[in-house]
PDB file with one MODEL, atoms N, CA, C and O in Angstrom:
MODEL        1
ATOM      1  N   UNK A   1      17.042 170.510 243.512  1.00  0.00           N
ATOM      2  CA  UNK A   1      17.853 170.501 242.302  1.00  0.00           C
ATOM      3  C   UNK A   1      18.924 169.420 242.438  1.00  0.00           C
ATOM      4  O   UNK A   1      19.432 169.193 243.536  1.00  0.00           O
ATOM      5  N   UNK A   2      19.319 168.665 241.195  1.00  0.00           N
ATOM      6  CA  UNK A   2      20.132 167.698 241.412  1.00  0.00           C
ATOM      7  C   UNK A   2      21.586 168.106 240.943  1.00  0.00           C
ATOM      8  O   UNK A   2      21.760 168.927 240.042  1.00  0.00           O
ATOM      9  N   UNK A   3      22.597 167.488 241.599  1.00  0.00           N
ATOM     10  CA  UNK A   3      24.196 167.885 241.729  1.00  0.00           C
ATOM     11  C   UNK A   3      24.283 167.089 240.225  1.00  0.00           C
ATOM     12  O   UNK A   3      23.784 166.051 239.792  1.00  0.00           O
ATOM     13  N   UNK A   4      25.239 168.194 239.627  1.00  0.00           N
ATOM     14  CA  UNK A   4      25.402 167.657 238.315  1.00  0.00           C
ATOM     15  C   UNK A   4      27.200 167.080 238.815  1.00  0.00           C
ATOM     16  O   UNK A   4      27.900 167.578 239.696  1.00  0.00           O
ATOM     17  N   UNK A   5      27.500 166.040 238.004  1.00  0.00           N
ATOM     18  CA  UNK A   5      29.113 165.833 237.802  1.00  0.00           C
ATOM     19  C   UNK A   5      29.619 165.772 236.373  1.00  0.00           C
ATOM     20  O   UNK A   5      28.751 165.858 235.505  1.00  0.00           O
ATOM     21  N   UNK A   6      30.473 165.682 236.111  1.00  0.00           N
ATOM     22  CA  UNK A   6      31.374 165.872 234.794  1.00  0.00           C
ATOM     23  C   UNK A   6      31.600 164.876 233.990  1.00  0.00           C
ATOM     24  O   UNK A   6      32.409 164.190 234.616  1.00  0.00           O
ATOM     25  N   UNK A   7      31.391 164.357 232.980  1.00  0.00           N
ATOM     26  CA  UNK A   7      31.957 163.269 232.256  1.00  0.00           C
ATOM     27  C   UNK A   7      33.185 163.909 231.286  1.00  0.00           C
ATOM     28  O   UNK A   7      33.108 165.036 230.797  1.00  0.00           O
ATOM     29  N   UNK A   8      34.127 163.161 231.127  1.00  0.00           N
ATOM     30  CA  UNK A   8      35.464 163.150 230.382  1.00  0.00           C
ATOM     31  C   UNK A   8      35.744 162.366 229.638  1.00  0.00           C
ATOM     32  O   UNK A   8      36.161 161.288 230.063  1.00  0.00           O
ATOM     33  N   UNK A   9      35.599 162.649 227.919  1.00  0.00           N
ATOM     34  CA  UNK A   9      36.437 161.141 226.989  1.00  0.00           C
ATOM     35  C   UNK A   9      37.044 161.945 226.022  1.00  0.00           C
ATOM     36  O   UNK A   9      36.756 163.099 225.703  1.00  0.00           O
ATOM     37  N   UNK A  10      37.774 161.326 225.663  1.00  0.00           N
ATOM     38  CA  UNK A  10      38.811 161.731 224.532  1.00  0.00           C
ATOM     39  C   UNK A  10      38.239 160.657 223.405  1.00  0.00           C
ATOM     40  O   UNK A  10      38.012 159.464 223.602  1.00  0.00           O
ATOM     41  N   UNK A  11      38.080 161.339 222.271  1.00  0.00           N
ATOM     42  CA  UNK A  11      37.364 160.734 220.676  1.00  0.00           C
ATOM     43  C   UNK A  11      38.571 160.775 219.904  1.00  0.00           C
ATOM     44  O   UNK A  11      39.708 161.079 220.265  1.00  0.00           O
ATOM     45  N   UNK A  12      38.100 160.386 218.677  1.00  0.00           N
ATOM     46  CA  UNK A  12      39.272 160.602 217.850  1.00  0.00           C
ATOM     47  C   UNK A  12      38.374 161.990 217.019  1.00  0.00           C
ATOM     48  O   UNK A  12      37.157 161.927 216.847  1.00  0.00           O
ATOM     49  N   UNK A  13      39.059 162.970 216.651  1.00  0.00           N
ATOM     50  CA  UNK A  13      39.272 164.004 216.370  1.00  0.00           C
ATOM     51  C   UNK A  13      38.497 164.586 215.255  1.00  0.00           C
ATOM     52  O   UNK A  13      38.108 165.750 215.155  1.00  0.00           O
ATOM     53  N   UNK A  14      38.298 163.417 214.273  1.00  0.00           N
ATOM     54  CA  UNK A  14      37.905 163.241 212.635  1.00  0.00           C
ATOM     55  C   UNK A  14      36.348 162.892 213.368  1.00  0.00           C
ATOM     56  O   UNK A  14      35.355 163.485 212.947  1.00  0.00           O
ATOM     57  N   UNK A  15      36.259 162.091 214.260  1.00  0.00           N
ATOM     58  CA  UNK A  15      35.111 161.320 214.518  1.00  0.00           C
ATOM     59  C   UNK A  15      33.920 162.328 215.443  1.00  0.00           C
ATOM     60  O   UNK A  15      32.689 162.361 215.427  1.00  0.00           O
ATOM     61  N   UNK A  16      35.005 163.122 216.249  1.00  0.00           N
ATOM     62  CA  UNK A  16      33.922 164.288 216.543  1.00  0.00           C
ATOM     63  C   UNK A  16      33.689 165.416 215.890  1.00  0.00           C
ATOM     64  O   UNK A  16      33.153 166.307 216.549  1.00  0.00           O
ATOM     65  N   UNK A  17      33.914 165.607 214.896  1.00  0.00           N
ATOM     66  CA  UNK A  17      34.168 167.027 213.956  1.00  0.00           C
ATOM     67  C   UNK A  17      32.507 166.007 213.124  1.00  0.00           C
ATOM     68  O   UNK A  17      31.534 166.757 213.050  1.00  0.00           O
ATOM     69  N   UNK A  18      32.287 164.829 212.694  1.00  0.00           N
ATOM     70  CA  UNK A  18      31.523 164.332 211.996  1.00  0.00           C
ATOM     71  C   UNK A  18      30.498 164.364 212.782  1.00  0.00           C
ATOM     72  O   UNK A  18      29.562 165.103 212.480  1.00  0.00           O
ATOM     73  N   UNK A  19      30.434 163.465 214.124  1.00  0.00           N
ATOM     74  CA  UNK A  19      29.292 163.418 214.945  1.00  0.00           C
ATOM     75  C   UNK A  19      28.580 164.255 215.342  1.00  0.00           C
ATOM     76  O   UNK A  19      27.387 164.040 215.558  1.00  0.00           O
ATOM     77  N   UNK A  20      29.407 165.910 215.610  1.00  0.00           N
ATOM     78  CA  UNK A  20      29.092 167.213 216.461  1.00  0.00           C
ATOM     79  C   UNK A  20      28.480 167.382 214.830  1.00  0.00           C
ATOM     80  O   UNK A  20      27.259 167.258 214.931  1.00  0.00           O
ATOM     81  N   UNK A  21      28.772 167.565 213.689  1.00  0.00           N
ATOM     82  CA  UNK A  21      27.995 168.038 212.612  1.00  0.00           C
ATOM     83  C   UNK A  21      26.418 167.341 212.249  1.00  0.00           C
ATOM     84  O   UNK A  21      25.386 167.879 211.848  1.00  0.00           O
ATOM     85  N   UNK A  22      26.730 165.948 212.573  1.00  0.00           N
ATOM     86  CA  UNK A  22      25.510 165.523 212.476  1.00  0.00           C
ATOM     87  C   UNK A  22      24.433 165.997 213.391  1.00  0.00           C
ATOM     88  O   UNK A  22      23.388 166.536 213.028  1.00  0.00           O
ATOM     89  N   UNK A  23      24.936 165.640 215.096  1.00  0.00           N
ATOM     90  CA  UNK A  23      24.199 166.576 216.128  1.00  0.00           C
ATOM     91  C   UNK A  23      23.628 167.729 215.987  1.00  0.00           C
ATOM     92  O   UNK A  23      22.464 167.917 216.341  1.00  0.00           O
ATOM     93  N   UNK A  24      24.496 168.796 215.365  1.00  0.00           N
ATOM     94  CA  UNK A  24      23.913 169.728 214.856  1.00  0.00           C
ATOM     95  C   UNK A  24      22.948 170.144 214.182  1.00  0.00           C
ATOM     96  O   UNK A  24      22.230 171.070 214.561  1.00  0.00           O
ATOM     97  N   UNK A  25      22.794 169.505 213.064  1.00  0.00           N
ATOM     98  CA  UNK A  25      21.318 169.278 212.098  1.00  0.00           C
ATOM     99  C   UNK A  25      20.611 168.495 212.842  1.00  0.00           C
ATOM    100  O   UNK A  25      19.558 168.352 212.220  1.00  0.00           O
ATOM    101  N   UNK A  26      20.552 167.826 213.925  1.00  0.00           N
ATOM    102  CA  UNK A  26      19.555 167.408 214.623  1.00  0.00           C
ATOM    103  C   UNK A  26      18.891 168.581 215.971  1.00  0.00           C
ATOM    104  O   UNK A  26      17.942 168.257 216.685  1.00  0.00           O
ATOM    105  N   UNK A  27      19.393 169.510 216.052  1.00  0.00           N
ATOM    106  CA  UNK A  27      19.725 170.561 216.933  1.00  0.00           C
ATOM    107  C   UNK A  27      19.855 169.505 218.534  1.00  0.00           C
ATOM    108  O   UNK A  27      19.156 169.514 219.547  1.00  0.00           O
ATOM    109  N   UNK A  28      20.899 168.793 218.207  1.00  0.00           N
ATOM    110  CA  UNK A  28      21.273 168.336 219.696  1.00  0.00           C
ATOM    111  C   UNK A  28      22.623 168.549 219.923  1.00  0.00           C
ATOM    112  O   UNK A  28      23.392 168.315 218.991  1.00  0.00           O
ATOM    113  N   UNK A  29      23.214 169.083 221.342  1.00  0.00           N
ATOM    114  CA  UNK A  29      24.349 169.533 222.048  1.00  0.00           C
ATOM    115  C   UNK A  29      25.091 168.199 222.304  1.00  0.00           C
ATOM    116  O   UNK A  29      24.288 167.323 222.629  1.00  0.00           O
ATOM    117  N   UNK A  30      26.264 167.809 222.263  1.00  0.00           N
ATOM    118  CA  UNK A  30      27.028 166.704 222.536  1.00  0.00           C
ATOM    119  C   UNK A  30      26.724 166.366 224.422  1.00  0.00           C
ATOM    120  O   UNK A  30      26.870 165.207 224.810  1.00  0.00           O
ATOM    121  N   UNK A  31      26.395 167.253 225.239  1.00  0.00           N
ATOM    122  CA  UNK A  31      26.076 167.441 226.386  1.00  0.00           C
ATOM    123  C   UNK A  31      25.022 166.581 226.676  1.00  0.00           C
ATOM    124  O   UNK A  31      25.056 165.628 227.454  1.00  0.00           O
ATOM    125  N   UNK A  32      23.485 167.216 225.583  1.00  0.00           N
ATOM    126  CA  UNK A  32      22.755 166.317 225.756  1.00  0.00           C
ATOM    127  C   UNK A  32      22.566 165.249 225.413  1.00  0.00           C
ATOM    128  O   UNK A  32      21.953 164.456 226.128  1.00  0.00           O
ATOM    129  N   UNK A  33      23.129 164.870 223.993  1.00  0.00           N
ATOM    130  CA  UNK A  33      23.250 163.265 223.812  1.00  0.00           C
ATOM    131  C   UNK A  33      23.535 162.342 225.111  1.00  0.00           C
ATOM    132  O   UNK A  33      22.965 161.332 225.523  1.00  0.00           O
ATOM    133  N   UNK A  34      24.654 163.094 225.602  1.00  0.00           N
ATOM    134  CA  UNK A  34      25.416 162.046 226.967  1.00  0.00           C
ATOM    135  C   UNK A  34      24.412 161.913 228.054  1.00  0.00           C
ATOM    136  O   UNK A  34      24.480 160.949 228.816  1.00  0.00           O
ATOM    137  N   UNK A  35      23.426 162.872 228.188  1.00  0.00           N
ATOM    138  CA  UNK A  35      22.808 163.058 228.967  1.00  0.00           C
ATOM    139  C   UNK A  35      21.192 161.862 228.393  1.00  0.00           C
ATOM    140  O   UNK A  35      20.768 160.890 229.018  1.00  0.00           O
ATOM    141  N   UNK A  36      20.880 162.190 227.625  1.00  0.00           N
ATOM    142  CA  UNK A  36      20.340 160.787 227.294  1.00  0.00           C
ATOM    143  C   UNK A  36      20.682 159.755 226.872  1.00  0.00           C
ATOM    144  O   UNK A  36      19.833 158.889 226.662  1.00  0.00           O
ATOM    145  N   UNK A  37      21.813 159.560 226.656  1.00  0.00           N
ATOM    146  CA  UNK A  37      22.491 158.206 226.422  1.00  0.00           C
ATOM    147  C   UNK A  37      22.171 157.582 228.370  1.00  0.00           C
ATOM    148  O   UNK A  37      21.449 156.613 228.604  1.00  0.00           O
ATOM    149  N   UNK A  38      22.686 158.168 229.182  1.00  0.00           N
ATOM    150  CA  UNK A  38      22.887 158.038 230.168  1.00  0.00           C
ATOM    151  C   UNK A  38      21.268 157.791 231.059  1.00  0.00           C
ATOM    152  O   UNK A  38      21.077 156.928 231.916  1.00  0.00           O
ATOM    153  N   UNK A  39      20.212 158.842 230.549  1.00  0.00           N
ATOM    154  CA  UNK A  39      19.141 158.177 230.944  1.00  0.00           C
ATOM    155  C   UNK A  39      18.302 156.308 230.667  1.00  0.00           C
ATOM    156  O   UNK A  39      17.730 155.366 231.215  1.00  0.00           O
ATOM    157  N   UNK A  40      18.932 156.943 229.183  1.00  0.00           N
ATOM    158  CA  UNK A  40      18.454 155.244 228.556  1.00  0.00           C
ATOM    159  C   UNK A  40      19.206 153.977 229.319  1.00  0.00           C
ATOM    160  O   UNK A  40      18.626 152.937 229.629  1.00  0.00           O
ATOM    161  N   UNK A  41      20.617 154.262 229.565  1.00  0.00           N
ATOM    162  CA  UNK A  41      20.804 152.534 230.016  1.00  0.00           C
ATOM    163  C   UNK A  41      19.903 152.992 231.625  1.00  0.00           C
ATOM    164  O   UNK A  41      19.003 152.210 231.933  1.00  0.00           O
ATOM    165  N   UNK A  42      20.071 153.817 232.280  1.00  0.00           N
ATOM    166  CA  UNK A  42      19.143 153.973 233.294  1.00  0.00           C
ATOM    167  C   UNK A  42      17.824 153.107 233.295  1.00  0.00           C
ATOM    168  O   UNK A  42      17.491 152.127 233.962  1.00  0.00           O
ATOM    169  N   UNK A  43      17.241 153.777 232.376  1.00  0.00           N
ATOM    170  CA  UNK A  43      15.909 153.130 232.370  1.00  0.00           C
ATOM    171  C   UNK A  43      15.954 151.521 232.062  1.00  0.00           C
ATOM    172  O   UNK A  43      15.557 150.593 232.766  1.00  0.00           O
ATOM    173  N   UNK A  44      16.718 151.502 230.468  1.00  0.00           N
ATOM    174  CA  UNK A  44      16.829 150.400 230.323  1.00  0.00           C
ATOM    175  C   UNK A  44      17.895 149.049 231.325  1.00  0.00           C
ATOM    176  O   UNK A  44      17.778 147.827 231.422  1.00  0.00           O
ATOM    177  N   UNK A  45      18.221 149.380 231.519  1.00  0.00           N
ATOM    178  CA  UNK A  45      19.168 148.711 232.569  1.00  0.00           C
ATOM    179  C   UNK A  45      20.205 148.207 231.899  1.00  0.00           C
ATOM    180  O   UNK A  45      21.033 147.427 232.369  1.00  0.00           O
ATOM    181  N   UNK A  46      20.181 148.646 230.780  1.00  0.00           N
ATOM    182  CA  UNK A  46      21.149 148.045 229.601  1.00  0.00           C
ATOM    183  C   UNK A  46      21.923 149.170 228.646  1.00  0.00           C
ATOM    184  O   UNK A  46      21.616 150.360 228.711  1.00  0.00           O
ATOM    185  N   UNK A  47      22.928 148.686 227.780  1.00  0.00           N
ATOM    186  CA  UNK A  47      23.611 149.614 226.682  1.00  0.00           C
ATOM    187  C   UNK A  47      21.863 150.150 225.488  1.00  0.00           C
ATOM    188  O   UNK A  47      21.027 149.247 225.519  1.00  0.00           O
ATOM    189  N   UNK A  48      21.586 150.955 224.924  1.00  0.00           N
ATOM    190  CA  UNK A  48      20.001 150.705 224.491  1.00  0.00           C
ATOM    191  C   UNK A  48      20.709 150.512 222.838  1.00  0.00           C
ATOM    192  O   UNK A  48      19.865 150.224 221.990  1.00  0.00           O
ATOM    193  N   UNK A  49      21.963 150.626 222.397  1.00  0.00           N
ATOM    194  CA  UNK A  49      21.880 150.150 221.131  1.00  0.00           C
ATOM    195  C   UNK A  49      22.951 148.794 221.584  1.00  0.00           C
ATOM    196  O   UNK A  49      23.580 148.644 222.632  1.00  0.00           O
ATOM    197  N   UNK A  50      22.864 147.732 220.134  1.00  0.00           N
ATOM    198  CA  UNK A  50      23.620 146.813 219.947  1.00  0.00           C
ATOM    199  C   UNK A  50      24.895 146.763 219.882  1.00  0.00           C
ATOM    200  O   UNK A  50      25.441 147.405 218.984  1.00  0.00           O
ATOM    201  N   UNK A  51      25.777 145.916 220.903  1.00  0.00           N
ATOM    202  CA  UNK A  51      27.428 145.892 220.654  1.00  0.00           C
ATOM    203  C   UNK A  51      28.070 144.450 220.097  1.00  0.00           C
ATOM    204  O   UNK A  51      28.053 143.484 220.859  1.00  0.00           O
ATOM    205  N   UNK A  52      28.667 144.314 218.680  1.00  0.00           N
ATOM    206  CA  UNK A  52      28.404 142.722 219.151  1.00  0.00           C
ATOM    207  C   UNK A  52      29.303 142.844 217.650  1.00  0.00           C
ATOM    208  O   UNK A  52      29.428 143.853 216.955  1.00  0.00           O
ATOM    209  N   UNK A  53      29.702 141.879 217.482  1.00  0.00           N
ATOM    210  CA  UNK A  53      30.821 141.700 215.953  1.00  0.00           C
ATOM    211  C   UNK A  53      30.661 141.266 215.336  1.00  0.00           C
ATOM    212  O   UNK A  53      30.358 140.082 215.480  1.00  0.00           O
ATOM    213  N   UNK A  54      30.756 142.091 213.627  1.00  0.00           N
ATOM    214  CA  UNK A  54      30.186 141.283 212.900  1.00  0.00           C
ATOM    215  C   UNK A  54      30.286 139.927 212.843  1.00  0.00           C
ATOM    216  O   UNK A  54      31.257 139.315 213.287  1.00  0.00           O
ATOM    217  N   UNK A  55      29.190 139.336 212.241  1.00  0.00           N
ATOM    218  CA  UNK A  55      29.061 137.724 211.570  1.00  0.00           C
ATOM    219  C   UNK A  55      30.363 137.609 210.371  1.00  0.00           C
ATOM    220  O   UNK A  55      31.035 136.579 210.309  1.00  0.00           O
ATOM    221  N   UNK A  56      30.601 138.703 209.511  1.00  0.00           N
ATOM    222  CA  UNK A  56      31.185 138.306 208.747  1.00  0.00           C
ATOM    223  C   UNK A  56      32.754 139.628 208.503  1.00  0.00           C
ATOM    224  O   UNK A  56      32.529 140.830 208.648  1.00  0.00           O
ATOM    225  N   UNK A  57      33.616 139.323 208.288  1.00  0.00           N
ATOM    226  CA  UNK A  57      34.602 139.848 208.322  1.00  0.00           C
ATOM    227  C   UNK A  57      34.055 141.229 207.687  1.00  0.00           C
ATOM    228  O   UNK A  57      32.972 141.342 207.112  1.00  0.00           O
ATOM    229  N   UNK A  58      35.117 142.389 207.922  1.00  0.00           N
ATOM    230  CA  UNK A  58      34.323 143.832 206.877  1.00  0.00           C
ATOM    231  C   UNK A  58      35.338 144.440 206.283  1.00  0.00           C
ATOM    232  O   UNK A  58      35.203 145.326 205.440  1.00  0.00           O
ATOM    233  N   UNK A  59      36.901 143.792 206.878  1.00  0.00           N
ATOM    234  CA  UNK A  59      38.127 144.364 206.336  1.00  0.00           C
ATOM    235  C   UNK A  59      38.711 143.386 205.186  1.00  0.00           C
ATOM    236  O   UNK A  59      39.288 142.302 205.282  1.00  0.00           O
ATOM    237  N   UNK A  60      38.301 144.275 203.909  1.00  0.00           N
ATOM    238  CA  UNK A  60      38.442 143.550 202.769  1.00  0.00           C
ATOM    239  C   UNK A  60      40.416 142.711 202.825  1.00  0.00           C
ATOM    240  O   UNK A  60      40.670 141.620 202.316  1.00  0.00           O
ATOM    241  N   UNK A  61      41.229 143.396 203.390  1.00  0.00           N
ATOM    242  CA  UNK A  61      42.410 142.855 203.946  1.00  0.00           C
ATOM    243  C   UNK A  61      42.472 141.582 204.703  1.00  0.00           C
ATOM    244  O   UNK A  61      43.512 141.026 205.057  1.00  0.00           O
ATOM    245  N   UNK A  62      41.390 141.216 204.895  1.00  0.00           N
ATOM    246  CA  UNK A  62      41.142 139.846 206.074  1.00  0.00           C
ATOM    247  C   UNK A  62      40.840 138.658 204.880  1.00  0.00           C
ATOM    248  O   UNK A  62      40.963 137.433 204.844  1.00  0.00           O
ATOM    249  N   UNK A  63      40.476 139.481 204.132  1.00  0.00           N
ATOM    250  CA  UNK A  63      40.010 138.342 202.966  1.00  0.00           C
ATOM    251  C   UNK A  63      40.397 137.914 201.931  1.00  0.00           C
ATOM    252  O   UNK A  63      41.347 138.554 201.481  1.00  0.00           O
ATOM    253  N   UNK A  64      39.923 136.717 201.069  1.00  0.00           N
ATOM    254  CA  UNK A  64      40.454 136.377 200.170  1.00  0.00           C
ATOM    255  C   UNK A  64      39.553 137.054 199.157  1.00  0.00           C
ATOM    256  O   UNK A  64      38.588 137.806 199.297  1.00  0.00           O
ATOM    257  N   UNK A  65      40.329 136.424 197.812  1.00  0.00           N
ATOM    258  CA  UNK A  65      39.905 137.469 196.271  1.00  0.00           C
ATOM    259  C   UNK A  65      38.418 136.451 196.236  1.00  0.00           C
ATOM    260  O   UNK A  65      37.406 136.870 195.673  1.00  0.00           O
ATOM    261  N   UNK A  66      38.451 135.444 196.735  1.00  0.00           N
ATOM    262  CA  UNK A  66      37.353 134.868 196.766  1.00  0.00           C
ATOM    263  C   UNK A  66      35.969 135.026 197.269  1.00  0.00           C
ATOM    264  O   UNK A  66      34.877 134.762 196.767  1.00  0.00           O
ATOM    265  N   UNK A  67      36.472 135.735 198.863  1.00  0.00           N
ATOM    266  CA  UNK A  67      35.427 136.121 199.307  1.00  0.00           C
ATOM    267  C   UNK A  67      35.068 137.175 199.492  1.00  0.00           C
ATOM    268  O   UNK A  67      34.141 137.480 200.242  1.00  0.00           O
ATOM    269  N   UNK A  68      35.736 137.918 198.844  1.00  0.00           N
ATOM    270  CA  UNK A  68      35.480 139.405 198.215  1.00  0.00           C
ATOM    271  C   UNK A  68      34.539 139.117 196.860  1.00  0.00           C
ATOM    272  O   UNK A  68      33.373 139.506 196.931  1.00  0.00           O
ATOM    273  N   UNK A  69      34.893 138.587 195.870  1.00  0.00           N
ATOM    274  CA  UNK A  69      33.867 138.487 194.967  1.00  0.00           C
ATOM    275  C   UNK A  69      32.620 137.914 195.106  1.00  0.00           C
ATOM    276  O   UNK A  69      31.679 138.272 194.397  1.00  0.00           O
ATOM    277  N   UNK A  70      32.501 136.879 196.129  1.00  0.00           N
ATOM    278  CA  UNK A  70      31.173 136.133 197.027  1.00  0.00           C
ATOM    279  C   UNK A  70      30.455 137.504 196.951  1.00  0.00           C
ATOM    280  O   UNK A  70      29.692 137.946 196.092  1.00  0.00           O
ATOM    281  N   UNK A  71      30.927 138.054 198.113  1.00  0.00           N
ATOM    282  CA  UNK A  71      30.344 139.218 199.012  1.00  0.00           C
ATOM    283  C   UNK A  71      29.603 140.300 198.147  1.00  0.00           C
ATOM    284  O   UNK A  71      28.395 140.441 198.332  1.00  0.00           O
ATOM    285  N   UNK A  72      30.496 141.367 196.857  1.00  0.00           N
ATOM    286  CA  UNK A  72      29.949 141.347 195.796  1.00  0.00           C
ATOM    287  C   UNK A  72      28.733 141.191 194.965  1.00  0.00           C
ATOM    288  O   UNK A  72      28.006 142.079 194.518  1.00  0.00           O
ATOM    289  N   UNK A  73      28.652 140.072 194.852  1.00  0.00           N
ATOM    290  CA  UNK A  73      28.070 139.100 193.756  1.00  0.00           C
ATOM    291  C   UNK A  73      26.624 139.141 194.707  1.00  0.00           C
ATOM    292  O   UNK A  73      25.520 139.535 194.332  1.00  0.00           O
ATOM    293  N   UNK A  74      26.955 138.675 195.873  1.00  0.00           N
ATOM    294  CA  UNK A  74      25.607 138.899 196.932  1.00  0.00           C
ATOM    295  C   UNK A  74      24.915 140.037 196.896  1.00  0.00           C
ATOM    296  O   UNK A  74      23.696 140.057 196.730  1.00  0.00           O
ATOM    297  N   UNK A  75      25.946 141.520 197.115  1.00  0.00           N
ATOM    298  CA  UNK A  75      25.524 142.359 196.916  1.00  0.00           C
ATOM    299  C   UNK A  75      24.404 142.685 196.183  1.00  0.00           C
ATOM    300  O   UNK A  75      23.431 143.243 196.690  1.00  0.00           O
ATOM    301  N   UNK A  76      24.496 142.295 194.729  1.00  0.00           N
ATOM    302  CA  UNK A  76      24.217 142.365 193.357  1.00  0.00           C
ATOM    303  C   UNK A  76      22.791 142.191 193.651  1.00  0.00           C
ATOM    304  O   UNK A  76      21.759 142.854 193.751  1.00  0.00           O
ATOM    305  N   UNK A  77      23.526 140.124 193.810  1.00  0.00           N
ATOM    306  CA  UNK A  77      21.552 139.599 193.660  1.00  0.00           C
ATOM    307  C   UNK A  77      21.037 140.529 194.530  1.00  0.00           C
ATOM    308  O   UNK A  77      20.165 141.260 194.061  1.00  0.00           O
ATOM    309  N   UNK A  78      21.363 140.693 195.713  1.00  0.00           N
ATOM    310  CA  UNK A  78      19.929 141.393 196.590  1.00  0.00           C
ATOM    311  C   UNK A  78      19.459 142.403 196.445  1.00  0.00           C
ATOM    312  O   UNK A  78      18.335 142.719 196.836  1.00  0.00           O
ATOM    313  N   UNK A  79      20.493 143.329 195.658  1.00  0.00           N
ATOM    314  CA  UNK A  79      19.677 144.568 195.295  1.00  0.00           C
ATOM    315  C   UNK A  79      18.767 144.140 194.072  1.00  0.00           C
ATOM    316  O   UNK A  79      17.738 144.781 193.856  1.00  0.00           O
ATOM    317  N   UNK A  80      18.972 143.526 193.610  1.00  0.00           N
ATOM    318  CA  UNK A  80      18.419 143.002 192.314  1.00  0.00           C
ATOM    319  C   UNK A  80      17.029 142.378 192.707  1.00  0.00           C
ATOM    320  O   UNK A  80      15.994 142.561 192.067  1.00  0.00           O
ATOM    321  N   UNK A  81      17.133 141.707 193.713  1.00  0.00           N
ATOM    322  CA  UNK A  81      15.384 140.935 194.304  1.00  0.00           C
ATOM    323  C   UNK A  81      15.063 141.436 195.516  1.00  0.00           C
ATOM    324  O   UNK A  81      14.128 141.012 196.195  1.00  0.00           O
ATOM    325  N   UNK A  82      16.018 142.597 195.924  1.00  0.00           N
ATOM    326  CA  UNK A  82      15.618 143.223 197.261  1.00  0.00           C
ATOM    327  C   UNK A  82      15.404 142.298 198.543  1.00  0.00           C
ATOM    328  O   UNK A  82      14.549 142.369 199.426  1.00  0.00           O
ATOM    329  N   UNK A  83      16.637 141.258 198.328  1.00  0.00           N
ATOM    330  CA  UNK A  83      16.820 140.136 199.298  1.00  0.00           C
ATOM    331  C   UNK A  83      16.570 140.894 200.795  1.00  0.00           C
ATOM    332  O   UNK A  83      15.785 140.517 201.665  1.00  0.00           O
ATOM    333  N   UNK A  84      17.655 142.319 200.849  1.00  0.00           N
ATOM    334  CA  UNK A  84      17.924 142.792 202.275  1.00  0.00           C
ATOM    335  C   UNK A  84      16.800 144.124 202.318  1.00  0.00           C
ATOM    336  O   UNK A  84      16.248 144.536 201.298  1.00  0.00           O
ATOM    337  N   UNK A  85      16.640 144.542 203.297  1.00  0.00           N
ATOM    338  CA  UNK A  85      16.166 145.916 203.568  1.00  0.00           C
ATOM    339  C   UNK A  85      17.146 147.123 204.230  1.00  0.00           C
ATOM    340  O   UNK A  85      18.046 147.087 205.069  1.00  0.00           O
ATOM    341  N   UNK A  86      16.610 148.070 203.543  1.00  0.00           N
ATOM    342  CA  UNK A  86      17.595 149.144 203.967  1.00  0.00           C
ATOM    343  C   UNK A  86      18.200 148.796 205.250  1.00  0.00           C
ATOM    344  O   UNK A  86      19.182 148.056 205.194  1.00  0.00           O
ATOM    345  N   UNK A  87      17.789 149.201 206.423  1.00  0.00           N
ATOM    346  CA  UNK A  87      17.930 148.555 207.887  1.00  0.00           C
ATOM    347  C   UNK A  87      18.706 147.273 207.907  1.00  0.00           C
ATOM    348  O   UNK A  87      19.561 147.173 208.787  1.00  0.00           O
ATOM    349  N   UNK A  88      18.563 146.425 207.195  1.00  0.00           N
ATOM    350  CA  UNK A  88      19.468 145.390 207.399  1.00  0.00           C
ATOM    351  C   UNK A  88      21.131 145.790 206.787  1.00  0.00           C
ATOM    352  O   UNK A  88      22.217 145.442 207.251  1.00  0.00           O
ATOM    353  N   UNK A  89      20.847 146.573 205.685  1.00  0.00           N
ATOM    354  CA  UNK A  89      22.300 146.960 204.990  1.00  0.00           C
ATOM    355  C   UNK A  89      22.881 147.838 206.173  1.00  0.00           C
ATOM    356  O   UNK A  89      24.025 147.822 206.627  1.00  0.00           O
ATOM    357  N   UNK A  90      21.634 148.724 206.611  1.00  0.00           N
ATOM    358  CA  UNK A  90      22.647 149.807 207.655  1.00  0.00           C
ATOM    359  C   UNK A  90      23.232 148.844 208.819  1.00  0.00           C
ATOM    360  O   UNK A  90      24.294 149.117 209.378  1.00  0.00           O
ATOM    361  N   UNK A  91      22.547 147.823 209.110  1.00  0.00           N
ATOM    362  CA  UNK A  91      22.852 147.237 210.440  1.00  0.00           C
ATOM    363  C   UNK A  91      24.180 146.139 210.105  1.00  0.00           C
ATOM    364  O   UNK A  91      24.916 145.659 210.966  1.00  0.00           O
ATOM    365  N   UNK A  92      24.253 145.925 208.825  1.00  0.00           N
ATOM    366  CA  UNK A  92      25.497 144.991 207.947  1.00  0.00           C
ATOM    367  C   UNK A  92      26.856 146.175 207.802  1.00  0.00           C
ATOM    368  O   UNK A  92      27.965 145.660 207.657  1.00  0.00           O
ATOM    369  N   UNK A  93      26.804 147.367 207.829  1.00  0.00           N
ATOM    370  CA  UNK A  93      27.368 147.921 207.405  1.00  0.00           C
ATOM    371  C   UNK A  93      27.983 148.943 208.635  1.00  0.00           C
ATOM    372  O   UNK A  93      28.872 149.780 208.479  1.00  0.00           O
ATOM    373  N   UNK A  94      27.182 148.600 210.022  1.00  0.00           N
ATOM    374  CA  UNK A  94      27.564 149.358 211.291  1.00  0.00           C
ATOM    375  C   UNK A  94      27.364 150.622 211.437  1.00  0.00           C
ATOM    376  O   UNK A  94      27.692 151.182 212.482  1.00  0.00           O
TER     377      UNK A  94
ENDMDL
END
């Protein structure tokens, strides 16, 4: 049998009340997430999802009225010709 040890983090508060709910409808324990989070970079030898910043700013405060209406307007067309795919919006959107 293998010696288990303890992991310890402090979340923000709002952010685990959301995550533990989602977990839940997945019927997974916050225990075991960590516990396969922890197998995966194992295996993988790596983080197994992406860490990396957006390409383009996301805090409408960073920006101008300009490139807020760009951004917008982009929006528009692509839903309109289905420029992006779902997956790309989720992965634009973090």
């Amino acid at each position: 049998m293998n010696a288990t040890a303890a992991v310890y983090v402090k979340v923000d508060a709002s952010d685990k009340k959301i995550a533990e709910t989602i977990m839940h409808s997945l019927g997974v324990t916050p225990s075991s997430l960590i516990q396969m989070l922890y197998k995966q970079v194992i295996l993988k030898r790596a983080i197994p999802f992406d860490i990396s910043l957006p390409s383009k700013p996301i805090a409408t405060g960073d920006m101008t009225e300009e490139e807020i209406s760009e951004l917008v307007q982009e929006g528009i067309d692509s839903a309109k010709d289905g420029t992006y795919t779902s997956e790309e919006i989720r992965k634009m959107l973090g």
